[in-house]
C-alpha positions in Angstrom: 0.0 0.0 0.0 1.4 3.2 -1.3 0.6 6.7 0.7 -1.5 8.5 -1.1 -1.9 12.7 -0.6 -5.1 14.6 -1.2 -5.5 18.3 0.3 -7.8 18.9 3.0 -7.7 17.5 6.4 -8.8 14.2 5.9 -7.7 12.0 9.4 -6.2 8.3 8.9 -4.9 7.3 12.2 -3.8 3.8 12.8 -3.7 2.1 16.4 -2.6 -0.7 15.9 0.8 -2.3 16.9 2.8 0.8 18.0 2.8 3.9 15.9 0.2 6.8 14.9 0.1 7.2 11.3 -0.9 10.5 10.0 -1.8 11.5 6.5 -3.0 14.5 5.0 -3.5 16.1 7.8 -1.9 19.1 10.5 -0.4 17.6 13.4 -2.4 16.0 16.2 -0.2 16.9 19.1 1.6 20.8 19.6 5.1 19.3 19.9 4.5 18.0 16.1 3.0 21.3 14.6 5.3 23.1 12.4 3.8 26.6 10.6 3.8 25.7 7.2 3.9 21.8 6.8 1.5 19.4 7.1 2.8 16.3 9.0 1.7 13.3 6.6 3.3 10.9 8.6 4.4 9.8 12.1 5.1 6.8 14.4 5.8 7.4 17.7 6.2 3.6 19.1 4.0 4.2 22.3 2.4 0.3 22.4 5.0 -1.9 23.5 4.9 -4.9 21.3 5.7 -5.2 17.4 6.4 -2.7 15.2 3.3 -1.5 13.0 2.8 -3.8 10.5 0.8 -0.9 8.4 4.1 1.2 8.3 7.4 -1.1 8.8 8.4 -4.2 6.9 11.2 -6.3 7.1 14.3 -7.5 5.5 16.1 -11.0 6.0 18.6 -12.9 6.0 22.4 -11.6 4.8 21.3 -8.7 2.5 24.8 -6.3 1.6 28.3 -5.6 2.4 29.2 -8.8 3.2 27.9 -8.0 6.6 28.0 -10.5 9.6 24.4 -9.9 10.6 21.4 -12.4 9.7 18.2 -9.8 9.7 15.2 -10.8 11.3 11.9 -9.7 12.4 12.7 -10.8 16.2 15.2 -8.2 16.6 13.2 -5.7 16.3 10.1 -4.6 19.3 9.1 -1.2 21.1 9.3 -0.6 24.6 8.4 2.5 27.0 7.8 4.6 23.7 11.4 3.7 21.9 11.8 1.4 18.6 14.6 -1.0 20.2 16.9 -2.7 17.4 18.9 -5.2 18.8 22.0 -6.3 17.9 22.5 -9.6 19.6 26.0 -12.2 19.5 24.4 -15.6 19.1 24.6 -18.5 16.2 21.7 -18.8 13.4 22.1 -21.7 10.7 22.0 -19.9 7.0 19.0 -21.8 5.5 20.6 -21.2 2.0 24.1 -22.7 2.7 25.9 -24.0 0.2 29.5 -24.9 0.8 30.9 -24.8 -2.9 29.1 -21.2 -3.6 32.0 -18.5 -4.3 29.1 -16.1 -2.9 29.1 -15.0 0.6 25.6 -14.5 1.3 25.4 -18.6 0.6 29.4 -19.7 1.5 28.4 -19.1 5.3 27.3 -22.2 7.2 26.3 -19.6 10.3 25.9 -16.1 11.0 27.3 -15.2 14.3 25.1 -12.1 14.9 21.6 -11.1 14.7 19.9 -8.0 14.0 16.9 -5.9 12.3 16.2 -3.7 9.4 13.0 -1.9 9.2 11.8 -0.7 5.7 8.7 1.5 4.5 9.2 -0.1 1.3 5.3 -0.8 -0.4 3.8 1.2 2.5 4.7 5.1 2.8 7.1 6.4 0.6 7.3 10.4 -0.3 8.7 12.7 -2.3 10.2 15.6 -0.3 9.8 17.1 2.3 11.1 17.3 6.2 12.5 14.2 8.0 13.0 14.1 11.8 13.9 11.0 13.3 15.1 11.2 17.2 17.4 8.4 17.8 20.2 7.1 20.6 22.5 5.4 18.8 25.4 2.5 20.0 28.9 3.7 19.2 30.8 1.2 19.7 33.0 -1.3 17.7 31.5 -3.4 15.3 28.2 -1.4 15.0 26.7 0.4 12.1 23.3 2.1 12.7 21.8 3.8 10.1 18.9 5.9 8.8 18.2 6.3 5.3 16.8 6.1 2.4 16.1 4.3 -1.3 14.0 5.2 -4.2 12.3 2.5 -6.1 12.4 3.0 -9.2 15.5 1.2 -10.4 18.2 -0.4 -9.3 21.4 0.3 -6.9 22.9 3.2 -7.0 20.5 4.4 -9.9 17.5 4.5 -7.2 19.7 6.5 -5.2 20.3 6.6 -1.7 20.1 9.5 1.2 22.4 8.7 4.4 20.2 11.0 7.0 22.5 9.1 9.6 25.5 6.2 9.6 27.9 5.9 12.1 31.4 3.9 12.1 34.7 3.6 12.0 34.0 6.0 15.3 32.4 8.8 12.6 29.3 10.6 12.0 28.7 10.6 8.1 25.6 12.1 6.2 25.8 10.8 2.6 24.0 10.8 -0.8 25.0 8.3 -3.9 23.3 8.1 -6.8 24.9 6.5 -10.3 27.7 8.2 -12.1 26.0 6.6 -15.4 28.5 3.7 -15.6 26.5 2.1 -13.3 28.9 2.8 -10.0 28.2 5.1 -7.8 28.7 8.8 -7.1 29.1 9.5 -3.3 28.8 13.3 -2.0 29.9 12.5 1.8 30.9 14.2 4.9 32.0 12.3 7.8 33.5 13.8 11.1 35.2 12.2 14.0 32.6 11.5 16.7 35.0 13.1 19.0 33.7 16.8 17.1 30.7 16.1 18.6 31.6 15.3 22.2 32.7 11.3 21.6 30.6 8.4 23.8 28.9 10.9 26.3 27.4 12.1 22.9 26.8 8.8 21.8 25.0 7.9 25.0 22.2 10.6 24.4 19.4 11.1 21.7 20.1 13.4 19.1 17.7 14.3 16.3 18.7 13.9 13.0 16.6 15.6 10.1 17.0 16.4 6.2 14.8 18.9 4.4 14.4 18.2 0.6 13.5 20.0 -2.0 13.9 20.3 -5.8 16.9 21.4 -5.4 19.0 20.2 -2.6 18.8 18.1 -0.1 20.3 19.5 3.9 21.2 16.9 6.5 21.4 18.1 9.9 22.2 16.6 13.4 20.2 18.5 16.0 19.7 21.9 13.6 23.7 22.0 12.9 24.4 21.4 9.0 26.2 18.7 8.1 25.8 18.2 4.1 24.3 20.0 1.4 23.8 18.0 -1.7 22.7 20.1 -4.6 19.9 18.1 -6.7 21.4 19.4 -10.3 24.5 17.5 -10.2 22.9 14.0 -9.6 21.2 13.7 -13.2 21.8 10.7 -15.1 23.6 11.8 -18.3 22.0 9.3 -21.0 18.2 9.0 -18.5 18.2 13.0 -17.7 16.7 12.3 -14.2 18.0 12.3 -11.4 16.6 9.7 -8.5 16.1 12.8 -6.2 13.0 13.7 -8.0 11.7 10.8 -7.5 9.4 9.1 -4.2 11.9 7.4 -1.4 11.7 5.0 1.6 12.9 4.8 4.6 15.2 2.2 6.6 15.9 2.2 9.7 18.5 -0.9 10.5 22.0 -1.7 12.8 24.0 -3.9 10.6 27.5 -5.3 12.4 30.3 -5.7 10.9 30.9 -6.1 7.0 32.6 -3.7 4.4 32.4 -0.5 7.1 31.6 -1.6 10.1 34.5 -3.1 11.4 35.4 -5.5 13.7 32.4 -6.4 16.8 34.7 -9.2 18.3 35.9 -6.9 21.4 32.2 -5.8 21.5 29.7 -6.8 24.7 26.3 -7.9 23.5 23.1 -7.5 23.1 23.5 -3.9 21.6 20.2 -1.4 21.4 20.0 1.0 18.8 16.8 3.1 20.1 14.4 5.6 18.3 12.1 7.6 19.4 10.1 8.4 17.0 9.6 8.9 12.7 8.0 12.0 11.7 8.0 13.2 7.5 6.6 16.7 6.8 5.9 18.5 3.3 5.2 22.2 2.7 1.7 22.8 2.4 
């Protein structure tokens, strides 16, 4: 099910599992009113329990960067008003094991970790707007929460792909790829040394992280500070003369361990929580 916008304030709020979906519509609560925008969607993980089925699905299994992770839907649960992902040390058998493949996803008899990604993928995607996600992240070794997001429309890196938030190799990075038209990406990336912004005490506390997007440009901030300005013009596809940015996107939400950029979780103590508070998307009105 896709989201679908019509002006006026027509109220869909759904009560099941955890969340308060909100579409078409100005904000229910003060803390979510914002002159000018509409919130069109919001889940605030106040019912402990599962995540809402009507907003988050999930994926599963070993999915990219040769991660150690399997995903699954276990990993994932809210509690006292936080999304909890859990990254947890502990043996799963790889149902699609085969022991001659030269691939990796299927060369590995066991992952050694488990863990959840969340997508909107099918359910709510947009096409700008303002995203504010409020999230305490684990920044140790080993981890590698993200948030961010993928359009549909092709594939990798041609769908593109907005980095609101990743963290390792003990960095802060706000990214956006998008294909160079030899089908590799093109990265526009900053990443700064956690220590900039106060190192583990930092860590330890919820920050909110939030991109405005536009036409033209997309802004990634980290509690109202800057970090990245990606200017839409420059990410057209010379032979499709489009660029992904002008298209709908999704959001993921996931803690993958290990793997191309994560680094090494061996030193690491287990279970880890990655924690968020809550979702909210905006668009002008």
């Amino acid at each position: 099910m896709r989201t679908v916008y019509i002006t006026g304030l027509i109220i869909l709020i759904s009560i099941s599992g955890c969340s308060t979906t909100v579409n078409d519509t100005v904000s229910q609560t003060p803390k979510n009113e914002k002159p000018g925008w509409n919130l069109v969607f919001a889940d605030e993980f106040n019912t402990d329990g599962p995540p809402d089925p009507n907003n988050w699905t999930y994926e599963r299994g070993f999915v990219r960067n040769r991660e150690l992770q399997w995903y699954q839907p276990d990993n994932a649960f809210c509690e006292n008003g936080w999304l909890v992902i859990e990254g947890r040390r502990e043996q799963k058998p790889n149902p699609n094991y085969r022991p001659q493949s030269r691939g990796w996803q299927r060369n590995r008899e066991f992952a050694e970790y488990t863990s959840a990604c969340l997508l909107s993928r099918g359910l709510h995607d947009w096409l700008y707007g303002r995203f504010e996600i409020r999230a305490k992240i684990d920044a140790r070794p080993g981890l590698w929460p993200a948030i961010w997001t993928l359009g549909s429309a092709r594939g990798w890196p041609g769908c593109g792909e907005i980095d609101i938030m990743e963290y390792y190799d003990d960095s802060i990075l706000a990214n956006a790829c998008w294909s160079d038209g030899t089908r590799n990406p093109a990265w526009d990336t900053v990443k700064k040394p956690l220590a900039d912004f106060g190192g583990s005490a930092w860590a330890a506390k919820p920050h909110i992280w939030r991109m405005d997007w536009d036409p033209e440009a997309i802004r990634l901030y980290i509690d109202d500070q800057l970090i990245n300005t990606i200017e839409i013009d420059k990410t057209v596809h010379p032979e499709l003369n489009i660029s992904p940015f002008h298209e709908p996107h999704y959001i993921l939400l996931n803690l993958a361990i290990g793997g191309t950029q994560g680094g090494d979780p061996s030193e690491t103590t287990f279970p880890s929580r990655y924690e968020i508070d809550y979702v909210r998307v905006w668009q002008k009105q």
